[in-house]
C-alpha positions as CSV (number, residue, x, y, z in Angstrom):
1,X,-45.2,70.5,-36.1
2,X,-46.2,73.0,-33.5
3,X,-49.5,73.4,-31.4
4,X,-51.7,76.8,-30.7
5,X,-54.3,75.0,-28.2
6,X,-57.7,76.8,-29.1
7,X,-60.9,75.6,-27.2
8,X,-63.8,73.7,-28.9
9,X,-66.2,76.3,-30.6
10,X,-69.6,76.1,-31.4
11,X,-70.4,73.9,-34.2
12,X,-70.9,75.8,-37.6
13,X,-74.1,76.8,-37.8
14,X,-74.6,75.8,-41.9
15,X,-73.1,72.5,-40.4
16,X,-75.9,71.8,-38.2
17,X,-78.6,72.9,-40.5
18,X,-77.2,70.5,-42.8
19,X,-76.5,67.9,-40.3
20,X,-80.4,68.0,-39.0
21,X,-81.7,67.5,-42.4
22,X,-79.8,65.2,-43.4
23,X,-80.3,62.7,-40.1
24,X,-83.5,63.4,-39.0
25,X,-82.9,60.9,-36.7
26,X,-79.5,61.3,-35.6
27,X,-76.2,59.3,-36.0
28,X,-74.3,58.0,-32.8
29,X,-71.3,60.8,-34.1
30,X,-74.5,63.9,-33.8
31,X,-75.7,61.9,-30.4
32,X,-72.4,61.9,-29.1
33,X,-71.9,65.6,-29.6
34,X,-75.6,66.7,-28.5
35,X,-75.3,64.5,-25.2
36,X,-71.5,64.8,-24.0
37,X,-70.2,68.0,-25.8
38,X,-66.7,68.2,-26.9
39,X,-65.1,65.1,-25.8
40,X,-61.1,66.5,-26.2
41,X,-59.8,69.5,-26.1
42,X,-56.8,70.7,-27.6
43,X,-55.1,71.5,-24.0
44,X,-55.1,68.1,-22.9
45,X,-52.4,67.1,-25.6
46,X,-50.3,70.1,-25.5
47,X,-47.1,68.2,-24.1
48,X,-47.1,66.3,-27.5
49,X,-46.2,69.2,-29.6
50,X,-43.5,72.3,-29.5
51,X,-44.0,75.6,-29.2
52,X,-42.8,76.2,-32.8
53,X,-43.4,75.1,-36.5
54,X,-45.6,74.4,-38.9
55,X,-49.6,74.4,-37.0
56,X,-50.9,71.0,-36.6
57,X,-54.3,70.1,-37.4
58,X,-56.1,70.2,-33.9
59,X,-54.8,67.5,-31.6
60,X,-58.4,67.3,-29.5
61,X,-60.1,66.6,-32.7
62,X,-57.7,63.9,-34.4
63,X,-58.2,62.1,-30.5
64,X,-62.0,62.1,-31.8
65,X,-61.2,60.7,-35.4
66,X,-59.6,57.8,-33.5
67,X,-62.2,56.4,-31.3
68,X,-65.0,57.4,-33.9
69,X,-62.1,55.0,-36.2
70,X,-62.2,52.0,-33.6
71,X,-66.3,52.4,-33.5
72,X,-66.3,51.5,-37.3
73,X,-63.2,49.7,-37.6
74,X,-61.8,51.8,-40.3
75,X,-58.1,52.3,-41.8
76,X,-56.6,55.6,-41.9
77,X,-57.4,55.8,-45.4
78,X,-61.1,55.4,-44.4
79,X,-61.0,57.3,-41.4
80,X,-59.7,60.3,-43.5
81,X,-62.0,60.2,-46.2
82,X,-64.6,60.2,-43.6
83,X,-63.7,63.6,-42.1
84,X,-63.8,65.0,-45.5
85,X,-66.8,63.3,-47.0
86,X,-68.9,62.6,-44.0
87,X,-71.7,65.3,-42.3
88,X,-72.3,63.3,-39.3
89,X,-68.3,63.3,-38.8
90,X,-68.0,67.0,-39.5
91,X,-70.9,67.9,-36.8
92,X,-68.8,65.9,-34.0
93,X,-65.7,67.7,-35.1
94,X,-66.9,70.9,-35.2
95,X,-65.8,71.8,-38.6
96,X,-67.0,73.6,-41.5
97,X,-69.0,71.7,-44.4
98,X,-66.0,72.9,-46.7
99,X,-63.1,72.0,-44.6
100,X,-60.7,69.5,-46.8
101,X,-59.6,67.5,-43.4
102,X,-55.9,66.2,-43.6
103,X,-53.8,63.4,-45.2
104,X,-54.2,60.1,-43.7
105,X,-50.5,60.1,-42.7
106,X,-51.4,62.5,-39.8
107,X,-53.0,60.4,-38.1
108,X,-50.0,57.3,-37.9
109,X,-48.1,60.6,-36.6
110,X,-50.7,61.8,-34.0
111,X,-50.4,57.8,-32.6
112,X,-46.9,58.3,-32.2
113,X,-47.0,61.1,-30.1
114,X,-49.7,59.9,-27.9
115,X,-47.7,56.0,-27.4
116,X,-44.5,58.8,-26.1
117,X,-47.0,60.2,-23.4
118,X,-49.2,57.0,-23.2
119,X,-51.8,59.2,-24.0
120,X,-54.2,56.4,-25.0
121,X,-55.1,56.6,-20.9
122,X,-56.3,60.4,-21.5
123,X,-58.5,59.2,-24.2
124,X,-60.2,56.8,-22.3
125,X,-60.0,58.9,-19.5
126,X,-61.5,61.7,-20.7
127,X,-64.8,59.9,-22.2
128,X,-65.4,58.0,-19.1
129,X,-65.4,61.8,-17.3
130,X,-67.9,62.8,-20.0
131,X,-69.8,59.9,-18.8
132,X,-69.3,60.5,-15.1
133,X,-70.5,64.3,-15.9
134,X,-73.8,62.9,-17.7
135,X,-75.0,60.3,-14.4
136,X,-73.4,57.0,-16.5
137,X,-70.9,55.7,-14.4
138,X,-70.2,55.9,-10.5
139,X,-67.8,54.6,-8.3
140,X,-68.1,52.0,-5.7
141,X,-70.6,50.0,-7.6
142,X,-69.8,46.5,-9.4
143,X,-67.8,45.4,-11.9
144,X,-66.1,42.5,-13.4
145,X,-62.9,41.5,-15.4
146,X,-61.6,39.0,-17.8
147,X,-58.5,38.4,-20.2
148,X,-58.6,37.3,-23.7
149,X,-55.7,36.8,-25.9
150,X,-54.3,38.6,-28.7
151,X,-52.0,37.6,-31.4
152,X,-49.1,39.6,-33.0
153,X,-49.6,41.9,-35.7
154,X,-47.1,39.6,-37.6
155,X,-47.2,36.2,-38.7
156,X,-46.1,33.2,-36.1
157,X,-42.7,31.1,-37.0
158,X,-42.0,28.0,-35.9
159,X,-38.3,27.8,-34.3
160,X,-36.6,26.9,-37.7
161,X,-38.4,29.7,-39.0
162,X,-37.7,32.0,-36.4
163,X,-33.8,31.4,-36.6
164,X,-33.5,31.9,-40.1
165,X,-35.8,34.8,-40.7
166,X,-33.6,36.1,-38.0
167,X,-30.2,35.6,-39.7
168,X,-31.9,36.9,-42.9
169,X,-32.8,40.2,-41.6
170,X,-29.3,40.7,-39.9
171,X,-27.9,40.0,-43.2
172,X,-30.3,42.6,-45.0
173,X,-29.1,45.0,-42.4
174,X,-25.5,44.5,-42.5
175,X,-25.3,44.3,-46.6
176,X,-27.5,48.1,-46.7
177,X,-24.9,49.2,-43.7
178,X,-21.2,47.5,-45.1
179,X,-22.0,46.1,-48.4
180,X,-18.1,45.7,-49.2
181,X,-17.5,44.8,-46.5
182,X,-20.3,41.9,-46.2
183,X,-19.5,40.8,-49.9
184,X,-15.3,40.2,-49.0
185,X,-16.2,37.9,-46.3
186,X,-20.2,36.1,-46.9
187,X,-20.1,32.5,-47.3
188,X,-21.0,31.9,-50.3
189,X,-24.2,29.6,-49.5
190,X,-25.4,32.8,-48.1
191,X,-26.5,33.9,-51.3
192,X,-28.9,30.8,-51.6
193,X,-30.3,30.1,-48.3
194,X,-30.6,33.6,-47.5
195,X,-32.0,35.7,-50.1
196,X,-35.6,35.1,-49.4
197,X,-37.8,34.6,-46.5
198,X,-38.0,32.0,-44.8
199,X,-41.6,31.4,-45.1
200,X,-40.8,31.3,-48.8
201,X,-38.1,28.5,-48.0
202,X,-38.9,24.9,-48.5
203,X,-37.5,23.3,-46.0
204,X,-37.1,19.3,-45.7
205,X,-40.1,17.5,-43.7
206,X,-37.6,14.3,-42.8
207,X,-36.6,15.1,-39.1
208,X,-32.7,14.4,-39.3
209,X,-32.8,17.3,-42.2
210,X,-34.4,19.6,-40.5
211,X,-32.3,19.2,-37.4
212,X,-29.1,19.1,-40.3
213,X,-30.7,22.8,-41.5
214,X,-31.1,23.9,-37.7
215,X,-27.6,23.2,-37.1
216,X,-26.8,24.9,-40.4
217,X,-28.2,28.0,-39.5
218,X,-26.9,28.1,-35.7
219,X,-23.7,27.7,-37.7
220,X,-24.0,30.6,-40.1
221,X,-25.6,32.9,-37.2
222,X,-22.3,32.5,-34.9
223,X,-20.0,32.7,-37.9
224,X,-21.8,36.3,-38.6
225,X,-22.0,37.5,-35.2
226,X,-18.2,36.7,-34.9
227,X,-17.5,38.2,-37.7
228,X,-19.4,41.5,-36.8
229,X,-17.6,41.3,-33.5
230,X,-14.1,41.0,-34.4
231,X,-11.7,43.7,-33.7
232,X,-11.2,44.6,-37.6
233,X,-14.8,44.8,-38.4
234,X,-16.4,48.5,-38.8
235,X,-17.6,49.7,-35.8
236,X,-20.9,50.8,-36.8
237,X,-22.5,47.2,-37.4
238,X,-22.1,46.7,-33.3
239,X,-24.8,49.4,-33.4
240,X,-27.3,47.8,-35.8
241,X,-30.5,46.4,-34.2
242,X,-30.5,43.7,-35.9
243,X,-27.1,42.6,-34.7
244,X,-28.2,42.6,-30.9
245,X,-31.6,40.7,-32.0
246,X,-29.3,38.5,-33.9
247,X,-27.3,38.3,-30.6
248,X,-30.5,37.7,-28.3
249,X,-31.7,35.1,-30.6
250,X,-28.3,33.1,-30.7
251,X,-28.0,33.1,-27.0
252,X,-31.4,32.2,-26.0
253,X,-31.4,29.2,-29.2
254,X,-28.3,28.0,-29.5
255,X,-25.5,27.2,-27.5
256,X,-21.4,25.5,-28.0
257,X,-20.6,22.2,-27.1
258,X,-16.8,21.6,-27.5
259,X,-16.4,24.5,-30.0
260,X,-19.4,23.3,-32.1
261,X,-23.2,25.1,-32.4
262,X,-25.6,23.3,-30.9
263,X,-29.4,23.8,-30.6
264,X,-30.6,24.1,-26.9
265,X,-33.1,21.6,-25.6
266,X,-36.4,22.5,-24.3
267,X,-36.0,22.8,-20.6
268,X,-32.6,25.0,-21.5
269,X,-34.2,28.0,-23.0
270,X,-35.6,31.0,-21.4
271,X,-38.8,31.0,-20.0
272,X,-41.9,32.4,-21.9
273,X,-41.6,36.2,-20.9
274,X,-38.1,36.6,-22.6
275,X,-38.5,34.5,-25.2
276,X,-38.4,36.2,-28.2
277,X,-40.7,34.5,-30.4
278,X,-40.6,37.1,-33.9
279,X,-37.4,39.6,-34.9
280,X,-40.2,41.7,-36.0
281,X,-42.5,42.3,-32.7
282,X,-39.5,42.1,-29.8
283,X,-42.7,42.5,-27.2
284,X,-44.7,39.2,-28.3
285,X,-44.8,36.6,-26.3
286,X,-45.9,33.2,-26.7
287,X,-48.9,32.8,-24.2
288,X,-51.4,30.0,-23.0
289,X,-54.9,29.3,-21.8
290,X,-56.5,26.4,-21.5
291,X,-56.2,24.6,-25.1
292,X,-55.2,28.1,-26.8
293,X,-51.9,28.9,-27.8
294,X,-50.2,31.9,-29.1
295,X,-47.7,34.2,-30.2
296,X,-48.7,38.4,-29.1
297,X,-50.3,39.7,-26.0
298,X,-53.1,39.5,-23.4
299,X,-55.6,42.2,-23.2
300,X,-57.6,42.9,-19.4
301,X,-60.7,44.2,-19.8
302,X,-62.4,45.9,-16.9
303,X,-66.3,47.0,-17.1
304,X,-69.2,48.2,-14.8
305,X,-72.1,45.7,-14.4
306,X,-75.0,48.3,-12.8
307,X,-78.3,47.4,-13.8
308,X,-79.2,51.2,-13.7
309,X,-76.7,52.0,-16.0
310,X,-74.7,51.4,-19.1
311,X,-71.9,48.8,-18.8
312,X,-68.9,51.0,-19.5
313,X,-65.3,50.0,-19.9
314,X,-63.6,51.6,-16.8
315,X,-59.9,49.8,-17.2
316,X,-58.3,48.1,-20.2
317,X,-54.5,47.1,-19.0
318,X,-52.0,45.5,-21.6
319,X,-49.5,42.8,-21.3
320,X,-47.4,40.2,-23.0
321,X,-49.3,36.7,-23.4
322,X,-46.4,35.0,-20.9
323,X,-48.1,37.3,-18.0
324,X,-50.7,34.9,-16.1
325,X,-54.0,36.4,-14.8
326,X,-53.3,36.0,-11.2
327,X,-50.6,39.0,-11.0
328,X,-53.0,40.9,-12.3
329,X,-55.3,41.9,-10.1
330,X,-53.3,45.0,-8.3
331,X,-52.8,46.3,-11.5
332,X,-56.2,46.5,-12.4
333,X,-57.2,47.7,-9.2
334,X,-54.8,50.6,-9.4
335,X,-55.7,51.5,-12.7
336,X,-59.3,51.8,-11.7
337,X,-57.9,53.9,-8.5
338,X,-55.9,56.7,-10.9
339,X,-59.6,56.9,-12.4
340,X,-61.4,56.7,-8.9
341,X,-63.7,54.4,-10.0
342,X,-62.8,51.6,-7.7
343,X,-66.0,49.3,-7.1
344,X,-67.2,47.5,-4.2
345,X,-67.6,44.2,-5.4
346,X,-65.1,43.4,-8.6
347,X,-66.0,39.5,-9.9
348,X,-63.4,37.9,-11.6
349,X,-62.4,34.1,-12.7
350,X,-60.3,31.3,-11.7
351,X,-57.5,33.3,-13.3
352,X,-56.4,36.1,-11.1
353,X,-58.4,35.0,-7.7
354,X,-55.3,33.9,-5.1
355,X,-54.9,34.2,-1.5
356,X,-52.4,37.2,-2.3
357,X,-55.6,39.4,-4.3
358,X,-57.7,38.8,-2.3
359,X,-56.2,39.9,0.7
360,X,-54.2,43.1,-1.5
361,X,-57.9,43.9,-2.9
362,X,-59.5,44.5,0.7
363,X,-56.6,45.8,2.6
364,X,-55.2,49.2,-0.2
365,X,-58.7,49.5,-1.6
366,X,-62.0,48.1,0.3
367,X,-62.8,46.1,-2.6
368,X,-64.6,42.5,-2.0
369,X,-62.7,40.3,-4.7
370,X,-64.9,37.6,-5.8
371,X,-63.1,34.5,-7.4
372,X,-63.7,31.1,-7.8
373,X,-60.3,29.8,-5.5
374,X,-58.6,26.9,-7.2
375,X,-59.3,23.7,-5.8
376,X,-56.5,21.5,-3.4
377,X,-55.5,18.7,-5.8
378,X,-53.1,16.8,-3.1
379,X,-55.3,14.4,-1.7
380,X,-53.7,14.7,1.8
381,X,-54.0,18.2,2.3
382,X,-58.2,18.2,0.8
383,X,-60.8,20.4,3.0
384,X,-62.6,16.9,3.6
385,X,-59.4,14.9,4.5
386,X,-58.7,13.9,7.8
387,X,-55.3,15.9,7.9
388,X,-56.1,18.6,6.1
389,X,-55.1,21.9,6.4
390,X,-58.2,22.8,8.0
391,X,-57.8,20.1,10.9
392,X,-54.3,21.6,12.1
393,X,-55.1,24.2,15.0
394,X,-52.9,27.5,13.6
395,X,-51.5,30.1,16.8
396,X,-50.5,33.0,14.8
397,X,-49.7,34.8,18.1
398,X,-46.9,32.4,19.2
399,X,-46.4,30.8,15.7
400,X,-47.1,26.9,16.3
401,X,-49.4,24.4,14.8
402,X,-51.2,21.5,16.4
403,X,-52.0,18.7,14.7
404,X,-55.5,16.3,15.2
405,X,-53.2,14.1,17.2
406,X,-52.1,16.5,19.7
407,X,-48.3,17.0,18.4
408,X,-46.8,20.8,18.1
409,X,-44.7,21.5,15.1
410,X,-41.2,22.4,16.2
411,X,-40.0,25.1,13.4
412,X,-42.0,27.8,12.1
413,X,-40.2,30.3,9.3
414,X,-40.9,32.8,7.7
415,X,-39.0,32.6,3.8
416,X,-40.0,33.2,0.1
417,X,-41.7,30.7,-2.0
418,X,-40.1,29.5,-5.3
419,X,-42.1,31.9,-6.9
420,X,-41.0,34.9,-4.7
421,X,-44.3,35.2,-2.6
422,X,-44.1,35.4,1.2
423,X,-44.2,32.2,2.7
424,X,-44.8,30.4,6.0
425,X,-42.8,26.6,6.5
426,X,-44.3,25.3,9.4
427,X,-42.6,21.8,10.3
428,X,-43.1,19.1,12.9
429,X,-40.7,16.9,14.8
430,X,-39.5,13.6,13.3
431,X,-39.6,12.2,17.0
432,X,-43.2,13.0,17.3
433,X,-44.5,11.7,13.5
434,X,-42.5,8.4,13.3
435,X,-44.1,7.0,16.2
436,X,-47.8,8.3,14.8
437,X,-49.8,4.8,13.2
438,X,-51.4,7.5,11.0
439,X,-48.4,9.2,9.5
440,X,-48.9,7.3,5.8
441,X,-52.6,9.1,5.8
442,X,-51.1,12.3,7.0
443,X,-48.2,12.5,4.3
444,X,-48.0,12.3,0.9
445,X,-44.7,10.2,0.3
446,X,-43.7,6.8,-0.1
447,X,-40.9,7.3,2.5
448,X,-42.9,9.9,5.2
449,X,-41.2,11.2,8.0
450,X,-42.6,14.0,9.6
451,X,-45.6,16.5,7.8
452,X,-44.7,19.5,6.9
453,X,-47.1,22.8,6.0
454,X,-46.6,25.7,4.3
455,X,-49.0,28.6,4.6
456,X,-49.3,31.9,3.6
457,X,-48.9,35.0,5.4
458,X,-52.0,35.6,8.4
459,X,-53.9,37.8,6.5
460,X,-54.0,36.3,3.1
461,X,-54.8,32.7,5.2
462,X,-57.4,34.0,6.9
463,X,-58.8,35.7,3.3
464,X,-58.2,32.5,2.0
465,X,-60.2,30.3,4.4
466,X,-63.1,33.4,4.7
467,X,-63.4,33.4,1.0
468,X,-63.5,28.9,1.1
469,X,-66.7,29.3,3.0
470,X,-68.4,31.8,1.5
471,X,-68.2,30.5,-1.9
472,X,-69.4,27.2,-1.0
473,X,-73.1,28.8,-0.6
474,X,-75.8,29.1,-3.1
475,X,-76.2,32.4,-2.7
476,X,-72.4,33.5,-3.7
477,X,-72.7,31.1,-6.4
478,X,-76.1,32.6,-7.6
479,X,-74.6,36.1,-7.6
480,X,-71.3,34.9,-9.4
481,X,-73.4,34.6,-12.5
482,X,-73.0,38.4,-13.0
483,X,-69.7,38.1,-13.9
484,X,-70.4,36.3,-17.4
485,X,-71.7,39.3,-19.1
486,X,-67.8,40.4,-19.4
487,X,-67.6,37.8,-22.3
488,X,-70.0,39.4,-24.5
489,X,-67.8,42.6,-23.5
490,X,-65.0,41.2,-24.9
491,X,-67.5,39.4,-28.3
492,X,-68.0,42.9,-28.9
493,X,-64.7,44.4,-29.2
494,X,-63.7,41.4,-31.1
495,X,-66.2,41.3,-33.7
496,X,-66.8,45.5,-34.3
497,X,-63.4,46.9,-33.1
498,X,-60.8,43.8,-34.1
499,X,-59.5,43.3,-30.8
500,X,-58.2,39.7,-32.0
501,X,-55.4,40.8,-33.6
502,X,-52.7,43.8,-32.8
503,X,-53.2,46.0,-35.9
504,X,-49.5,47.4,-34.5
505,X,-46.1,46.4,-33.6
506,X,-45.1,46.5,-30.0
507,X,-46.7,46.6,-26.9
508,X,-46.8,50.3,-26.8
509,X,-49.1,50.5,-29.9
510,X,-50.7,47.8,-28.7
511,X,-51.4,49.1,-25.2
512,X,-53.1,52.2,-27.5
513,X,-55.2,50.6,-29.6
514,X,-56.6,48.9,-26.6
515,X,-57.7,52.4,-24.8
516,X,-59.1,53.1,-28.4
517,X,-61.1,50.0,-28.4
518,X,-62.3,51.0,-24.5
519,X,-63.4,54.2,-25.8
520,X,-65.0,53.3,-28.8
521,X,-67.3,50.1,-26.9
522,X,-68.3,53.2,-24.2
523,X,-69.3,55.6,-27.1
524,X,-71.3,52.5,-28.9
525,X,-72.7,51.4,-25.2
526,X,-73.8,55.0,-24.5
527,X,-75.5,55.5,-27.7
528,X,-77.5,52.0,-27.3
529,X,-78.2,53.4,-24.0
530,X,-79.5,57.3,-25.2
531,X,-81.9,55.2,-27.4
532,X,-83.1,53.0,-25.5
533,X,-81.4,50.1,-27.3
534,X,-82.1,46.8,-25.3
535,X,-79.3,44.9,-24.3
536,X,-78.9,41.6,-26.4
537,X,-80.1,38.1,-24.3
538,X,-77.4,35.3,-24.1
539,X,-78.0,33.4,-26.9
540,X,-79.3,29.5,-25.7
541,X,-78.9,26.7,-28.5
542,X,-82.5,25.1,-28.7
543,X,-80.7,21.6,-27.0
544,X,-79.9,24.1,-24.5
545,X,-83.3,25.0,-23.7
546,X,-84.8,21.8,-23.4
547,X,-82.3,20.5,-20.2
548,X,-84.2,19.5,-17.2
549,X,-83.8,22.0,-14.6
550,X,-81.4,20.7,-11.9
């Protein structure tokens, strides 16, 4: 397929008469057109096609079909039909009454080229300019974030599953690849345990047999990735994808104990972001927040909250569900920089405020992070205690602490936390705490011998301890309430544009349908806004209403 780009004409004009009888008073498609113009043009996707071949159908108009897709949460199927059969559709396109449209298919293929050249930004990009251009959406202003989670366009298997849908699809692969081959040297059980699914598979509920069939499994994995490893096997099975996720698998599930397959134990398997949790979604993760658990990816969604103007999606960032929310806050931020629409004051949750943002935050980009911090659980080390934190006397100059007591700490260094973060170890003398009455109060152990503090670097402390006093007014916590209304953000994309569920493999199709999703809320958001559509209340229950106020 090939592109000629061509610039967005005027719309036809039997289209329009046609188009204004039929909706006297408008669609959010005609509103769309009438208010922002052409939202793509064909130029903007010309990287995604060669110079030669067959003409494609016009790039800037299939990026159209796919928001105006997400905003009614149609299929392809639909989506097509509606470029044939619908007025409204063919007004915001531009076509003719007559054009036939294209085959659904086109637009799985346009998806692919636009995940190569993560082209889902330039779609949400280019409607949030079409905003800017119409007095919508400014820089500088407010605006608040949240996460929600996201599960995996395919189903979730429990470990057992897991393993054996695993070996099952390697098996597939190898008997379609080396079907001699695989026949001269399959076990014969093979035949039986592996010819279906595994969710098809009824497999024992007494807990020695399952463990029995675990171990059975590990057994028949090794066996096949030995076989397909050996020196006399045909090269080619080496290269099969199944094989390495076969491989991956083995190695992160199972390991040998004195020549014999054993499962590994809890604590001996990777950790959460390399997991792999499905053979058929490599990306998914299995994620957590508070009592929710699952298996696909976490979705950050970033929106204006101006009173003066509709609350837009400016940033919509994509990870795996193993990433927490608190190394997310760069990210976001220099999303929102690419698009220069960086605000002021960016309200956030629990989740991603640290001392580490909210330094990062002020310092590259002027931005007032707003956070609830997490609260000091060691009862020692509390704001209120008597040895806190906050009753050591800090000199950052010539890096020594003094305690309530009088004692100075002997070390101060500068190393890396377990988690990699910049850290500062301040220590004091065991001379000078063994002879202190108060020592027991001062340290949390049941053997103390000298307290020990670690701090962060200057600036994030002193972020840290600004940030501590501010939030403990009325007035911050007054002004916090703003950043609620990102839940109903988030209601919204759920309930019109699926947002719940990947309707794609991978986190590159899943990173797309998330700009889709952002563009489609801003074209819904804009249209409430054109017509003056109020924006809903938060729903009270009538128990609600009758509290006391406080």
């Amino acid at each position: 397929m090939s592109m000629r780009p061509e610039e967005p004409g005027e719309i036809p004009a039997e289209t329009v008469r046609v188009a204004r009888a039929a909706f006297r008073k408008g669609s959010l498609a005609i509103r769309m057109r009438d208010e922002l113009g052409p939202l793509f043009g064909d130029g903007q996707f010309a990287g995604l096609f060669p110079a030669r071949g067959k003409p494609a159908w016009s790039p800037g108009r299939l990026a159209l079909v796919l928001v105006l897709q997400f905003v009614e949460g149609l299929t392809d199927r639909q989506a097509a039909e509606a470029v044939r059969a619908r007025i409204d559709w063919k007004y915001a396109l531009g076509l003719e009454l007559a054009d036939a449209g294209f085959d659904y298919s086109v637009l799985s293929e346009f998806r692919d080229r636009l995940i190569g050249a993560d082209g889902g930004r330039e779609i949400l990009d280019a409607v949030l300019a079409a905003a800017r251009r119409r007095g919508l959406i400014t820089a500088r202003g407010r605006a608040r974030t949240d996460s929600t989670h996201l599960l995996s366009a395919v189903r979730e298997l429990n470990q057992l599953e897991l393993v054996a849908e695993t070996l099952r699809w390697a098996l597939n692969a190898v008997a379609s690849a080396e079907p001699d081959w695989l026949s001269e040297h399959a076990r014969p059980d093979w035949f039986k345990h592996y010819a279906t699914r595994a969710e098809d598979s009824r497999f024992p509920k007494e807990r020695s047999r399952r463990d029995q069939a675990y171990r059975r499994v590990g057994s028949d994995g090794m066996h096949l990735l030995q076989m397909i490893w050996a020196k006399d096997a045909p090269p080619g099975l080496r290269q099969l994808p199944q094989a390495e996720v076969l491989r991956q698998v083995w190695v992160q599930y199972f390991h040998l104990i004195e020549g014999e397959v054993a499962r590994r134990g809890p604590k001996d398997r990777p950790r959460g972001l390399k997991r792999v949790v499905t053979p058929y979604d490599l990306d998914a993760r299995t994620g957590g927040k508070l009592d929710i658990n699952w298996d696909g990816y976490k979705v950050h969604v970033t929106e204006t909250c101006e009173e003066s103007t509709p609350h837009l999606v400016t940033s919509v960032v994509s990870t795996v569900a193993s990433v927490s929310d608190d190394r997310m806050s760069a990210p976001v931020h220099a999303e929102l920089a690419r698009r220069d629409l960086l605000p002021g004051e960016h309200w956030v949750d629990a989740g991603y405020a640290n001392a580490g943002a909210l330094s990062a935050a002020r310092r590259d980009h002027s931005i007032g992070l707003h956070g609830p911090l997490k609260a000091v659980t060691v009862p020692h080390a509390r704001g209120d205690a008597a040895f806190s934190q906050n009753a050591f006397t800090i000199d950052w100059d010539n890096q020594y602490v003094t305690c309530p007591n009088g004692a100075v700490s002997t070390q101060w260094a500068e190393r890396p936390s377990k988690e990699g973060l910049a850290e500062v170890r301040v220590r004091f003398s065991p001379a000078d705490c063994g002879t202190c009455p108060q020592l027991p109060e001062c340290v949390n152990s049941p053997r103390p011998r000298r307290r020990e503090i670690n701090l962060r670097p200057r600036d994030e402390y002193e972020a840290l301890q600004q940030a501590r006093k501010l939030q403990a007014t009325d007035e911050w916590k007054n002004r916090y309430k703003i950043r609620a209304g990102i839940e109903g953000t988030i209601s919204q994309a759920v309930q019109v544009c699926g947002l719940r569920r990947s309707r794609y493999r991978g986190l590159s199709k899943t990173s797309l349908q998330h700009q889709l999703t952002g563009a489609a809320v801003n074209l819904i958001r804009i249209d409430a806004w054109l017509t003056y559509t109020p924006r809903a209340r938060t729903r009270t229950s009538p128990l609600t209403a009758l509290r006391p106020a406080a």
